[in-house]
N, C-alpha and C positions, 0 to 999 in steps of 0.2 A: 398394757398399752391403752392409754385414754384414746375415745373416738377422734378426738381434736390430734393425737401424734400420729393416727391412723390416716389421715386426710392425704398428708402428702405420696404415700406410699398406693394406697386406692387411685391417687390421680397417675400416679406412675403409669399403674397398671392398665388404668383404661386407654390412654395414651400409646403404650407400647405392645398392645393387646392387638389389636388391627395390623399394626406392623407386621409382628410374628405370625397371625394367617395371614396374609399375603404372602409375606414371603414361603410358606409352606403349604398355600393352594392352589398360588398363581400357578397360570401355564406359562413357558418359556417357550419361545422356538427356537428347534437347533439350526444356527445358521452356518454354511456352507464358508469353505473359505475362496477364495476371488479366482485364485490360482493355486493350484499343485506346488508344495516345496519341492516338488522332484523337477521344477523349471526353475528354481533360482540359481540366476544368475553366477557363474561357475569365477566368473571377472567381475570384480565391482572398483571402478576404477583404475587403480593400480596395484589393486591385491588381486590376487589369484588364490583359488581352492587349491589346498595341499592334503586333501583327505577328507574323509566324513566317518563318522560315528553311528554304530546301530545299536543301541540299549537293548538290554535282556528284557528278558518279557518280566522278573522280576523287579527290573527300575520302572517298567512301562505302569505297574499292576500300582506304584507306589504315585507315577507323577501321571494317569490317565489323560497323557495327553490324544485329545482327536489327530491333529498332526504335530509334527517336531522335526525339525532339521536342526543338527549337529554338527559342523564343520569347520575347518581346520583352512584358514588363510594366512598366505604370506605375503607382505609388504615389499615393497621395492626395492628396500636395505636389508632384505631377510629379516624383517619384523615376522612375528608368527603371533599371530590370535584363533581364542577358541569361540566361535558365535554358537550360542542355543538360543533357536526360538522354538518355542511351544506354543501352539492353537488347541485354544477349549473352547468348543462350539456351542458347549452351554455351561459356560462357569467350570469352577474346582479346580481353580491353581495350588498346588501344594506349595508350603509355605517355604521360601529358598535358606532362610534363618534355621530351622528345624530341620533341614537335610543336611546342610552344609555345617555346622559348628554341633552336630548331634552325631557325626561321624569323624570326630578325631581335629578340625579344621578350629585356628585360634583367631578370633579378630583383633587385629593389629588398630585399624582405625575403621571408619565408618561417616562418610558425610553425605549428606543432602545436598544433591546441586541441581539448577536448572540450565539447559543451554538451547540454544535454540541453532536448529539445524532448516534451512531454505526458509527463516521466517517464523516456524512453528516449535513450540515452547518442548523441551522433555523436560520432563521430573524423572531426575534418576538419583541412584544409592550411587556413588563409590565407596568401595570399602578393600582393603591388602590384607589379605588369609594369609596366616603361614600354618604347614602341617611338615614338623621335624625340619629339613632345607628348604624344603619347596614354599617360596612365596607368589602370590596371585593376588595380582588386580584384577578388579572387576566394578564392571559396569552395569546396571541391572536395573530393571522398571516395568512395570504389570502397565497392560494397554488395553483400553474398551473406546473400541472405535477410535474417534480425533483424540482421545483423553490418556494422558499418562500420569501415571502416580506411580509414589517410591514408598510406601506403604503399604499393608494388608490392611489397614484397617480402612482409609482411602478408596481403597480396590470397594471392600462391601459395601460402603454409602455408596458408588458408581454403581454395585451391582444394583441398590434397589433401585438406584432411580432411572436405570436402563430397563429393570424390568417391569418397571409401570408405568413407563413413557412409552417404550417400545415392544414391548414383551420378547426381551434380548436379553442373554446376559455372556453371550460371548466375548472372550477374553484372551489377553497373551502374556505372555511371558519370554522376556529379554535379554540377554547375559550377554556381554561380551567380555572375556577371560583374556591375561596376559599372563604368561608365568616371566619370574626373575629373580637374580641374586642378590643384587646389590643396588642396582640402577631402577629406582622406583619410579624416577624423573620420566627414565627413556621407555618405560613399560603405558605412564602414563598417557606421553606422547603416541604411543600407538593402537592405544584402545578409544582415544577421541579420533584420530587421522582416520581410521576404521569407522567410526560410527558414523562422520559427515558423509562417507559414501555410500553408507550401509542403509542408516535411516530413511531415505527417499522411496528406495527399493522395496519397501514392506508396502508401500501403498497399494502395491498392484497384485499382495496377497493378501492381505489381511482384508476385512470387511470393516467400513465405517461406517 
């Protein structure tokens, strides 16, 4: 390697050299979340909670969330959806790609959509799993403060510039799940009717 092919690679490094300490000397503070998920709302609209979910300490140990609510709502017409949100008070969302299709789970399709809920924009995945019968929709999207992305890779450019604007890098994690057999239309249908009521309602936990 002539010094002249070595130039571009040297400038790499000095470039992305600063980057990597920061990111591995900076201090973060861990921030608090607004409100308790043991106060969300049990009615959001015209869904009602029809259960909730408590992870073993070995899914806890895998997705370290600070907090998490798991719960099981029913829609008007007996629609039923599954909400996970996860709070990381300082970063390390486990990747939902790597849990989910790394334990038996096939992707049917996969899109990028934006929709805007009271005005304010989401970037979220839709994507319909099936494992054996069982197929799911789902809705899903990583959130730092006002900001949402349907990427991990999105997610880390947010984290550093939340951690050297704000010295934050708290973050969440969003699923909204429909299971079905055949009726992909009417699953669809109920995983957006859910999120217009759902979305608003995280303002008053989450931290922005």
């Amino acid at each position: 390697m002539t010094a002249f092919s070595r130039r571009p690679y040297l400038l790499s490094v000095l470039v992305l050299l600063p980057v990597v300490l920061f990111i591995h000397l900076h201090e973060n503070v861990a921030v608090p979340q607004v409100r308790s998920f043991d106060e969300f709302p049990a009615r959001l609209g015209d869904w009602r909670q029809a259960g909730s979910e408590t992870f073993s300490a070995e899914t806890l140990d895998i997705l370290h969330p600070t907090a998490y609510l798991s719960r099981f709502y029913v829609g008007p017409n007996g629609e039923r959806v599954h909400l996970y949100l996860g709070y990381h008070g300082k970063g390390g969302i486990h990747s939902p790609r790597n849990c989910l299709l790394g334990s038996g789970w096939f992707q049917e399709s996969r899109t990028e959509k934006t929709v805007n809920i009271d005005g304010s924009p989401i970037h979220l995945v839709e994507t319909v799993l099936s494992k054996g019968n069982v197929r799911t929709l789902m809705l899903y999207w990583f959130q730092m403060r006002d900001k949402t992305m349907q990427s991990e890779y999105a997610l880390k450019i947010q984290e550093i510039i939340n951690s050297a604007l704000y010295s934050r890098r708290d973050e969440s994690f969003v699923r909204i799940s429909v299971e079905f057999l055949d009726d992909a239309e009417g699953a669809q249908e109920a995983a957006y009717s859910f999120l217009e009521v759902f979305q608003p309602v995280t303002k008053m936990f989450i931290p922005r």
